[in-house]
N, C-alpha and C positions, 0 to 999 in steps of 0.2 A: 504494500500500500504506500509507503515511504517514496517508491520511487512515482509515483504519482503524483505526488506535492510539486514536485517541478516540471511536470509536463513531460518529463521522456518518457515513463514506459511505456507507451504506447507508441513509439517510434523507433524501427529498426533500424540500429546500426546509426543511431545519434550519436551517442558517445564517443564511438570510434572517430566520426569524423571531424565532431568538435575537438578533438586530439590531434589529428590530422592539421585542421587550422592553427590550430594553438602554436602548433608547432614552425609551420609555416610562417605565418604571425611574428615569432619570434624572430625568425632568420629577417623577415624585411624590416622587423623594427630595429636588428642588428644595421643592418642596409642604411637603413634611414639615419642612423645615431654617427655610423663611419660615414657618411656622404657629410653629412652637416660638420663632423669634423677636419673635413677637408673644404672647406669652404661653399659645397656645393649641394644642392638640392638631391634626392633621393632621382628621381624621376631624372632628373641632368644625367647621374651614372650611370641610370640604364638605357638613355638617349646616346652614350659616349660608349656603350657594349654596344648594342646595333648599328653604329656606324662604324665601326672599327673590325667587329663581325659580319658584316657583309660581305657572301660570298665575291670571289672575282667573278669580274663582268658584272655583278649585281650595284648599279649607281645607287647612291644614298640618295634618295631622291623624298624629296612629303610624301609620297604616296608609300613609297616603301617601308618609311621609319611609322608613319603610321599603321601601318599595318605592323608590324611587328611590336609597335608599344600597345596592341589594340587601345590607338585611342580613335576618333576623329579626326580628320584633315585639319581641321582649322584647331583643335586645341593643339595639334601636333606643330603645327604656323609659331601659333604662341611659344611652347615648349622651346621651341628651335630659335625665335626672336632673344628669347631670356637666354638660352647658352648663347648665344652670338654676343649678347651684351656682356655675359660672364667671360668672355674669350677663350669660349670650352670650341667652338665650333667658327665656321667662317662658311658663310652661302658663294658657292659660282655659277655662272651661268651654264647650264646645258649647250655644249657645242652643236649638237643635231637638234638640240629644241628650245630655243630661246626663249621662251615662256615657262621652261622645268629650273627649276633650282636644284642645285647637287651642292651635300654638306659634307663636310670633311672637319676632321679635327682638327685642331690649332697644335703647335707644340704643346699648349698651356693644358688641352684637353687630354690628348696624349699623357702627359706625366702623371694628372691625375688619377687615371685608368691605372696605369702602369703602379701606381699606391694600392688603389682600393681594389684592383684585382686578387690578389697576394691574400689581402684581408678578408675579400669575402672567401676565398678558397679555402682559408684557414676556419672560418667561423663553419663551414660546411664539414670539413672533415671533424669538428666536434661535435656539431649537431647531427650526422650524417644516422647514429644508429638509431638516433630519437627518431626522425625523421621516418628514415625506413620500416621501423616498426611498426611507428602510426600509420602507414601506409598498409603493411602486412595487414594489420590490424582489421582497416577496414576491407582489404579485399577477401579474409577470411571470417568475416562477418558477414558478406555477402550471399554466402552457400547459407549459416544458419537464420539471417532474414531473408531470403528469398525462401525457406523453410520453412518460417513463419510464417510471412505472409500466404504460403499457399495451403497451408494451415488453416490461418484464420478466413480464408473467402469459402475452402471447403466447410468447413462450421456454419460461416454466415448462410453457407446456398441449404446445408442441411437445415437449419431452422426455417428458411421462409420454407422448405418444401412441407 
């Protein structure tokens, strides 16, 4: 009855995955803590991983960083206005399309990276079995709530019959 007072028992495989977040959670508020002490915003270090991590041949282009920060075009505009003013990034024109912008790191963007790389890798390989576990966690909670659940709709179909 206890686990009712808060609303989960009746939901499979919550726990696990509020676990899952939590944990995750953690790692980007690590992210967020080392970006701000390197002078830059969270969202800047992962806008300086996607241009830096683009495949060859693949231009950093709006279209592209946004797609890969799943944000919008135009907050992606913004995002990319504030690193150009941080002197994380610098816009050039698209030679075959003068209406595309392609962004590229600055030296200043670069060194950064090249810090807070190191750090998140580090904060991963601590968090790494938390992480994985929570994850086990919920994908072998999976078999016993989809067990459940096929449980409880059989029960519910026996009572309306």
């Amino acid at each position: 009855m206890e686990d009712h007072v808060n609303g989960n028992g009746e939901i499979p495989r919550l726990k696990e995955l509020a676990e899952l977040r939590f944990q995750l959670r953690k790692f980007l508020s690590f992210s967020e803590v080392a970006s701000e002490r390197h002078g830059i915003q969270a969202q800047q270090y992962q806008l300086l991983q996607v241009i830096a991590s683009a495949p060859a041949g693949q231009a950093a282009s709006i279209s592209y960083l946004a797609e890969r920060m799943v944000l919008r075009h135009n907050s992606t505009v913004e995002l990319v206005d504030r690193a150009e003013r941080a002197g994380l990034v610098r816009r050039h024109s698209d030679e075959r399309d003068l209406r595309r912008s392609l962004i590229k790191l600055t030296p200043h963007g670069e060194e950064i990276l090249r810090t807070l790389v190191p750090e998140h890798l580090a904060e991963l390989d601590r968090m790494t079995d938390h992480i994985v576990d929570a994850l086990r966690a919920v994908n072998a909670s999976k078999v016993v709530g989809e067990g459940a659940a096929s449980q409880a709709a059989q029960s519910s179909s026996a009572r309306q019959a």
